[in-house]
ZAVEXMAR-744250 format. One record per residue (C-alpha): x negated, y negated, z negated; residue number from 1. Coordinates in nm, 3 decimals, always signed. Each point is the difference from the previous one (the first is absolute). Layout:
N
r x:X&y:Y&z:Z&resi:NUM .
...
REM end
This chain:
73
r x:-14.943&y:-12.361&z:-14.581&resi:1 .
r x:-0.240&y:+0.266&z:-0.076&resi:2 .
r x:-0.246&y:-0.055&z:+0.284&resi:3 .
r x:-0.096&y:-0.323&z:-0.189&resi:4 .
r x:-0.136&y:+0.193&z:-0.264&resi:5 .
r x:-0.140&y:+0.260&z:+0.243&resi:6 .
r x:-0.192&y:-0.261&z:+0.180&resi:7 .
r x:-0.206&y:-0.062&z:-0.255&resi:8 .
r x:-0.215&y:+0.351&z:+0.037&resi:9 .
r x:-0.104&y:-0.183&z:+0.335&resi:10 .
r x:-0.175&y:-0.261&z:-0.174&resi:11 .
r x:-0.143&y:+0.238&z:-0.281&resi:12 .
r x:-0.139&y:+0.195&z:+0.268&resi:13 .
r x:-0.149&y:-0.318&z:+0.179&resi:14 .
r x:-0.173&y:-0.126&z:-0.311&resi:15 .
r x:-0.180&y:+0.346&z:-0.115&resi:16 .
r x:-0.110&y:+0.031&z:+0.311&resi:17 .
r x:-0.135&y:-0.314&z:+0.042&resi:18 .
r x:-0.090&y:-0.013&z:-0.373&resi:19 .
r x:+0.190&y:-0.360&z:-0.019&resi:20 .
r x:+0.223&y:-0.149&z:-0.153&resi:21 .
r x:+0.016&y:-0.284&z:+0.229&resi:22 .
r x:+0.108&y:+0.252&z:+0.243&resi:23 .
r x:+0.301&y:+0.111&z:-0.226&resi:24 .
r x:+0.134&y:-0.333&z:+0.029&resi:25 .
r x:-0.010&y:-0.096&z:+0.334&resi:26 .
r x:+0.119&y:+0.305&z:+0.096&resi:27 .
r x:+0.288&y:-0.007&z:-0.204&resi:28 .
r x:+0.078&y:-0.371&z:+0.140&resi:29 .
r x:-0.014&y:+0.127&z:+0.298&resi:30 .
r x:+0.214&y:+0.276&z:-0.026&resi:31 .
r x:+0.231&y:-0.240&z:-0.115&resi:32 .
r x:+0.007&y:-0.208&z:+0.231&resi:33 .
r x:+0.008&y:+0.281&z:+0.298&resi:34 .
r x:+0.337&y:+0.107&z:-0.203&resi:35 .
r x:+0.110&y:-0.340&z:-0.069&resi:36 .
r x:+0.002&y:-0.049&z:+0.433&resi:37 .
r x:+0.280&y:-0.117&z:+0.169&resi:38 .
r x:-0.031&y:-0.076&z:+0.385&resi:39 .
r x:+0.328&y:-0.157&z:+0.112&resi:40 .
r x:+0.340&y:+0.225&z:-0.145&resi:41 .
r x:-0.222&y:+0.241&z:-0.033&resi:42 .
r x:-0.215&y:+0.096&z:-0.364&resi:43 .
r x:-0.217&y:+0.283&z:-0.132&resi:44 .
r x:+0.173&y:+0.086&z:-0.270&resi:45 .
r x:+0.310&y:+0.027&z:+0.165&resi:46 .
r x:-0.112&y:+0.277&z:+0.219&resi:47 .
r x:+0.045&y:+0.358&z:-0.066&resi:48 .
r x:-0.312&y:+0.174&z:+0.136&resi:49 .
r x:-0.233&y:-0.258&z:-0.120&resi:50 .
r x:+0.059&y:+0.027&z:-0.402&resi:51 .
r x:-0.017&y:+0.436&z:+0.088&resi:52 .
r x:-0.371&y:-0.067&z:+0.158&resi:53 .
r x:-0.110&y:-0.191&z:-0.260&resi:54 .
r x:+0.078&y:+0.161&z:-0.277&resi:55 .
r x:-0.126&y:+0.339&z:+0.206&resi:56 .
r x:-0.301&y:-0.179&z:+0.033&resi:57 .
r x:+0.011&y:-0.099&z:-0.344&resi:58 .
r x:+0.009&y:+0.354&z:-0.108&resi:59 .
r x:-0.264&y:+0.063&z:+0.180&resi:60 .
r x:-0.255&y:-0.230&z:-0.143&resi:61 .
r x:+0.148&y:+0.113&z:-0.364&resi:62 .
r x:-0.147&y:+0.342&z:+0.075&resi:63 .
r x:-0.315&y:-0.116&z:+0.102&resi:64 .
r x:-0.036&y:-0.225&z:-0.264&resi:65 .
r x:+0.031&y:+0.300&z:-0.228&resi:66 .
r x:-0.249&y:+0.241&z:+0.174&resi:67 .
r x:-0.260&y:-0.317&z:+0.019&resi:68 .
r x:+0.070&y:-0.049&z:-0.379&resi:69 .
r x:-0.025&y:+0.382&z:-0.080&resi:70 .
r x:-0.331&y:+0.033&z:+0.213&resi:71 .
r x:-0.135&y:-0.315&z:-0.183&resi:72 .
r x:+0.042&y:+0.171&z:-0.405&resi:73 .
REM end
C-alpha cells in the first residue's frame, strides 16, 4: 500500500524537528502500531478514510520537511 511508504515523511518530519533520531524511531513504531490496530472485527488498515488521512497528512509533513530543509542550506 502506498501510505506505508507515505508514512514515513511523518517521522522525518518528527526527527528534524526534534533534531533526533531517537524520535524517528519511536515514531515510526508507533505509527506502526496505530496502523497495525485492530479493536474487535474492526482494524485500521482496513478502513477507507483512515489510510486517505494519513497519507494527506503524510503529504503534508513531506512539504514541510522540504521548506525546513530549503530554509536550513
Amino acid at each position: 500500500m502506498a501510505y506505508f511508504s507515505s508514512m514515513s515523511f511523518i517521522a522525518l518530519f518528527v526527527g528534524m524537528v526534534m533534531k533526533s533520531s531517537k524520535a524517528v524511531i519511536i515514531t515510526s513504531f508507533l505509527l506502526i502500531f496505530l496502523t497495525q490496530a485492530n479493536v474487535g472485527d474492526f482494524t485500521m488498515a482496513d478502513s477507507v478514510v483512515f489510510p486517505l488521512v494519513l497519507t494527506a497528512v503524510s503529504f503534508g509533513f513531506a512539504v514541510l520537511s522540504i521548506y525546513k530543509w530549503k530554509i536550513r542550506i
